[in-house]
Each structure stands twice: as C-alpha cells, then as structure tokens.
C-alpha positions in Angstrom: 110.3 -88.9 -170.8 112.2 -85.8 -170.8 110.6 -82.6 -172.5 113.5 -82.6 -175.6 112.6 -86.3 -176.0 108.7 -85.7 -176.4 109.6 -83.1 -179.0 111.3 -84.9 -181.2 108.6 -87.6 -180.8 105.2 -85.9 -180.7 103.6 -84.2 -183.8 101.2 -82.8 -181.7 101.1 -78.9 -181.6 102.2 -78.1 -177.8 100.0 -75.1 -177.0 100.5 -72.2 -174.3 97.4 -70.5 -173.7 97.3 -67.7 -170.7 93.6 -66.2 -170.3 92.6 -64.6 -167.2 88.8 -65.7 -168.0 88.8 -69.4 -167.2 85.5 -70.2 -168.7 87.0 -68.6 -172.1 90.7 -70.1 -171.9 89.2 -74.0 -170.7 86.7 -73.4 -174.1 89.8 -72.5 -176.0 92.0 -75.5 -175.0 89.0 -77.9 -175.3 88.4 -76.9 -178.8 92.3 -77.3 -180.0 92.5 -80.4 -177.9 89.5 -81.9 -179.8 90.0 -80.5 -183.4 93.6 -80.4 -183.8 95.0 -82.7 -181.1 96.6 -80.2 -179.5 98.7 -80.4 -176.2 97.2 -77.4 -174.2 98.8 -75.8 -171.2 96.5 -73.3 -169.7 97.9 -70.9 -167.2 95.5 -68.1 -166.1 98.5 -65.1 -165.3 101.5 -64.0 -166.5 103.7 -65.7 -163.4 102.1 -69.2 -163.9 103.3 -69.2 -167.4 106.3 -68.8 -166.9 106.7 -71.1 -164.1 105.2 -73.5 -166.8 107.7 -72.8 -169.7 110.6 -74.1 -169.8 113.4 -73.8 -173.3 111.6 -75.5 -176.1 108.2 -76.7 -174.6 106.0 -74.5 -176.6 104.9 -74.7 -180.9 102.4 -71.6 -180.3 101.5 -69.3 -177.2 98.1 -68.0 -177.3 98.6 -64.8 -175.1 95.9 -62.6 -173.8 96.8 -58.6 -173.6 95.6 -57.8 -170.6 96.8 -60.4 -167.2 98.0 -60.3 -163.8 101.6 -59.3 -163.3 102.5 -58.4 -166.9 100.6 -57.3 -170.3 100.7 -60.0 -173.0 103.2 -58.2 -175.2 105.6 -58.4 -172.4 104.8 -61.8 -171.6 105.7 -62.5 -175.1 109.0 -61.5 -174.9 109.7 -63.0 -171.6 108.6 -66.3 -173.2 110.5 -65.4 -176.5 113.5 -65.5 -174.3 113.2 -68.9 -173.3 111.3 -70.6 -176.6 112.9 -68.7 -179.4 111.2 -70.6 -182.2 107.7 -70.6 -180.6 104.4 -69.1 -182.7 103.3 -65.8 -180.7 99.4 -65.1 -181.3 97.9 -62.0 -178.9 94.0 -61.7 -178.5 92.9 -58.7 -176.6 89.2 -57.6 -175.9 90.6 -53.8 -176.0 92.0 -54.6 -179.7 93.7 -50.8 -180.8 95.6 -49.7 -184.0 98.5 -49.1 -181.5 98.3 -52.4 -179.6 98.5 -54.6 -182.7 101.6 -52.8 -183.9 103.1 -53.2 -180.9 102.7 -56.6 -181.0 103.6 -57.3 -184.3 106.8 -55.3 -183.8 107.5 -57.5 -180.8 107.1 -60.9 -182.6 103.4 -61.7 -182.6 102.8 -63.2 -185.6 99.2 -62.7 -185.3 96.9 -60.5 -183.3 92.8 -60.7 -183.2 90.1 -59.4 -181.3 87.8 -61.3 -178.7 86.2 -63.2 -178.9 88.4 -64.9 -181.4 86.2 -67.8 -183.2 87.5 -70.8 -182.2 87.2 -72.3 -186.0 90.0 -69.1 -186.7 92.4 -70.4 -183.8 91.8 -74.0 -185.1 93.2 -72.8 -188.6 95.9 -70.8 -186.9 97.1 -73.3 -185.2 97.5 -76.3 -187.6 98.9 -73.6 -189.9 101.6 -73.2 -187.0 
C-alpha cells in the first residue's frame, strides 16, 4: 500500500523519533507503541531520518538537540521542508533559555528536558 494511501486509512499517530541513545529512543517508541498505538520510526542520526522521511509520512517528530550530522533544530527544518503539517517536539539533555526559543521560533511546538516522562510524551502525542 502506498504511504498517501495508509494515511488516509490509518488513525494511528505515525511517529518520527531520532535519539542518539538507543536504550532511551527504543524505551520511547515502546511506550507510544503500547499506550497510544503509535506507528514509531526510530532513526538514531540526523541522515537516517531523513533517508526515512519522505512528503507526508510523519503526525509528530520527536527530535533530540544534540545528533550526528545536524542539531535537532536544524533537523526540524529539514524535515519541515518535506512534511509541512507534521507536530515538531525537541527534547534536549542541555535544555537552555536560548535553545527553547530557538526552537520555538523554528516551529517546535513543544520543547522539554530529558529525561522527558514518558506519561508527558503519551499526552503529547494523542493531543497531536
């Protein structure tokens, strides 16, 4: 079935998350898989998330700050680019005054520190 046609099928929330930690970004996609029925891509850098994107394949991207081969803000607006209408959330362990802004002027709409309680991403995302 072709990407457009499972969109207009699925109410599942299709889910981009790109962590560097592996334990923390398999947790993550478990825990939205299980309590919201999530469909989770996980993609541990910056370049394997884009290869993974494609135009409308993505509700929400879950986007760390800090990954191999571009910070999560600019991953943002790479992705941005390609699904216009998807939900951008940043988490960052290194959470500044400075960094959230950013963000949020780039099109996060939402920006936490880690460790993020996976209860708060549950809500996030069936909010999304």
């Amino acid at each position: 079935m072709a990407n457009n046609d499972r969109r207009e099928s699925s109410t599942s929330t299709r889910v981009l998350i790109v962590d560097d930690d592996i334990e923390l970004m398999d947790a993550i996609a478990g825990w939205l898989e299980a309590r919201c029925g999530a469909e989770v891509t996980a993609c541990c850098s910056a370049e394997e998330a884009m290869v993974a994107t494609i135009p409308g394949s993505f509700d929400v991207c879950l986007l760390d700050y800090r990954l191999d081969g571009a910070d999560g803000v600019t991953l943002g607006a790479m992705l941005r680019e390609i699904n216009p209408d998807a939900n951008l959330i940043l988490f960052s362990g290194e959470l500044s005054a400075k960094l959230e802004t950013s963000a949020l002027e780039h099109g996060f709409g939402r920006v936490f520190a880690k460790p993020v309680p996976p209860e708060v991403l549950v809500e996030v995302i069936s909010t999304c």
